[in-house]
N, C-alpha and C positions, 0 to 999 in steps of 0.2 A: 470716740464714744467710750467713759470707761467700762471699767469691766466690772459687772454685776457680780454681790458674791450674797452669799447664805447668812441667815443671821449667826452660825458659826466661823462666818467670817472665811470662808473656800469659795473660789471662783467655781463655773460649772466644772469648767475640764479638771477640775480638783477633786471634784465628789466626784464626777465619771471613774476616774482613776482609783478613786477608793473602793467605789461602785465596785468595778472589774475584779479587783484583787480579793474583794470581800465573797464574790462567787468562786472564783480561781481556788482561794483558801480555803472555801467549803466544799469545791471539789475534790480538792485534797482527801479532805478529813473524810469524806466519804466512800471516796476507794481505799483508805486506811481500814473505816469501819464497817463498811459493806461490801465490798468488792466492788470492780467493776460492772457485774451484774446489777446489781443491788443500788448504784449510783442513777437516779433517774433526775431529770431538768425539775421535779417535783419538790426531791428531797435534798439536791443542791440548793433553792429558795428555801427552803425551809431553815437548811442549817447556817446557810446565809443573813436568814433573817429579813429578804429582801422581796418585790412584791414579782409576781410571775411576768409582769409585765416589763419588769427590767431586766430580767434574767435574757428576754426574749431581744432586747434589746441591742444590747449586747453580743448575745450570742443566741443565733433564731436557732439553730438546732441542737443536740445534743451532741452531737460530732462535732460543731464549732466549741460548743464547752471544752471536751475533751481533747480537742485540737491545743488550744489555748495551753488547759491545764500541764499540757507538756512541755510544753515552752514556758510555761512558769516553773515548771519541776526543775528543768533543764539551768533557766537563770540563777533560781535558789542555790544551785549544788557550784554556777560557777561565783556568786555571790560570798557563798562561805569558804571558799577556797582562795579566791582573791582578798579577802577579808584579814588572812591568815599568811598571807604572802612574806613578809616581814619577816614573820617568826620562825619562815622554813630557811628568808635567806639567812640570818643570822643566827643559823641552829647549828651549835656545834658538829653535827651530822646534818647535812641539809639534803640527801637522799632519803635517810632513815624517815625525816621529819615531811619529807614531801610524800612518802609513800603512806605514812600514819593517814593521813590527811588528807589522802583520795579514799584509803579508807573510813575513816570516820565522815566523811561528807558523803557514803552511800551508805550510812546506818539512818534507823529513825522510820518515821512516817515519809521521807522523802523516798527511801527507798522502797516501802512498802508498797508507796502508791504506784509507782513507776513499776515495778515487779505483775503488780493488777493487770496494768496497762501490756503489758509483754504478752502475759501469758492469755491475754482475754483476743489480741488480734491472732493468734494463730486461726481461732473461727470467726471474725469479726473482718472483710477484707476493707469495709470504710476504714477502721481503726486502724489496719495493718497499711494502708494506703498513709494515713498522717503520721504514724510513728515512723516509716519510711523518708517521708522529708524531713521531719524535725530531729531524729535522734541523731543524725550526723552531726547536726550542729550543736545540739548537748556535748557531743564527746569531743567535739573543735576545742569549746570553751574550756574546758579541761587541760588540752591538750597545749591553749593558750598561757595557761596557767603553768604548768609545767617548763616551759617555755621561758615565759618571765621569771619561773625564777632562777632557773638555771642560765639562765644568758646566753654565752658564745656557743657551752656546751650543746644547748638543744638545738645548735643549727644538725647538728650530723643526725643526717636522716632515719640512720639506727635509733637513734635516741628517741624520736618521736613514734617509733615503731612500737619499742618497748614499752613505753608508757600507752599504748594501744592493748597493747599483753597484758600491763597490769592492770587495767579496768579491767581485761576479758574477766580474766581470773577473780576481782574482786567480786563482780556480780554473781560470775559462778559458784563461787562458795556461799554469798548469800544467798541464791537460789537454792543451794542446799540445805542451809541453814535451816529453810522455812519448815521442813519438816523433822526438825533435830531440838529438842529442848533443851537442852546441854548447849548452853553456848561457848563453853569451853572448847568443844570439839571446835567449832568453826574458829574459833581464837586464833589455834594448832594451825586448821590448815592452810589462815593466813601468816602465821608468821613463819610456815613451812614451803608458801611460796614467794615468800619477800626476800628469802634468805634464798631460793632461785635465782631473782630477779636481781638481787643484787652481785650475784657471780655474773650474770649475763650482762649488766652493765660494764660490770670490771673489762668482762672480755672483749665486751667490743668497741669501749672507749678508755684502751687500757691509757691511754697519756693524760686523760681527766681524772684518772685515777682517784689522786691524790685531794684534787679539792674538792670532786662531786663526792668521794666517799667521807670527806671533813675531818679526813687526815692532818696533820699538821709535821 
């Protein structure tokens, strides 16, 4: 039987997919713009653009929205990291360059939205139930990343440790951040824990030294 498509020329499971992503996306945007509070299955359709009846489809409750939209936060952040793989391995410094780049992939609307999401399950236990499954695996993918591009070096178990450390620490400063206008301050206190991080590597895979630090 072939396969039926739109007069834009997409199969179903094509528009489903665009379907998903086009709520997913305006999930996004609307814990950027309204908080989690303020995020309702209403005004995701809305900003969607999409009729209430697909919304439901897709995702019958607002906790599956929000389930979802985590796991899409999660793929985005390892999507732009993997994107940029290349450029950390062939970066004259490819610490300095892999640590920019876990930082720059929790700025933006991704991190805003995901910060909503944190702070809103501490009273929420449906919410703090699905960011309990799914945030391990956000921080995997990451952690994948780091991995791939260091190589041999990220088998030693320290290594994955620390790259554990420096997420902690990245979020943490943005969490602080949210109440500081001066983004200069947050700047400081990350390049004031990268320059930690980077002694703590030295120290404990002091034989990688040389080519994790991009020593020559």
């Amino acid at each position: 039987m072939p396969v039926r498509k739109s007069k834009t020329g997409r199969t179903q499971q094509e528009r489903s997919t665009a379907m998903r992503r086009r709520l997913l996306d305006a999930t996004v945007d609307s814990l950027v713009r309204y908080g989690y509070a303020g995020t309702t299955t209403t005004r995701v359709t809305e900003l969607a653009g999409v009729t209430r009846g697909a919304q439901v489809h897709h995702f019958p409750t607002r906790a599956d929205l929000v389930a979802a939209a985590v796991r899409h936060l999660a793929t985005k952040r390892a999507e732009l990291a993997f994107e940029r793989i290349d450029e950390v391995r062939e970066a004259p410094d490819p610490l300095e360059a892999a640590l920019e780049l876990l930082w720059e992939i929790h700025q933006g609307p991704i991190n805003y939205a995901t910060i909503e999401m944190w702070v809103a399950a501490r009273t929420d236990p449906e919410l703090r139930e699905q960011l309990t499954r799914v945030e391990p695996g956000a921080r995997a993918s990451l952690i994948e990343f780091a991995e791939a591009a260091f190589g041999e070096y990220a088998t030693n178990p320290r290594f994955r440790h620390i790259m554990y450390t420096a997420m902690d620490a990245i979020r943490g400063i943005l969490l602080m951040g949210l109440s500081d206008e001066d983004t200069t301050n947050m700047q400081k206190r990350w390049h004031r824990a990268k320059a930690d991080l980077r002694e703590l590597i030295d120290v404990v895979l002091p034989r990688n030294q040389g080519r994790i630090s991009g020593a020559r």
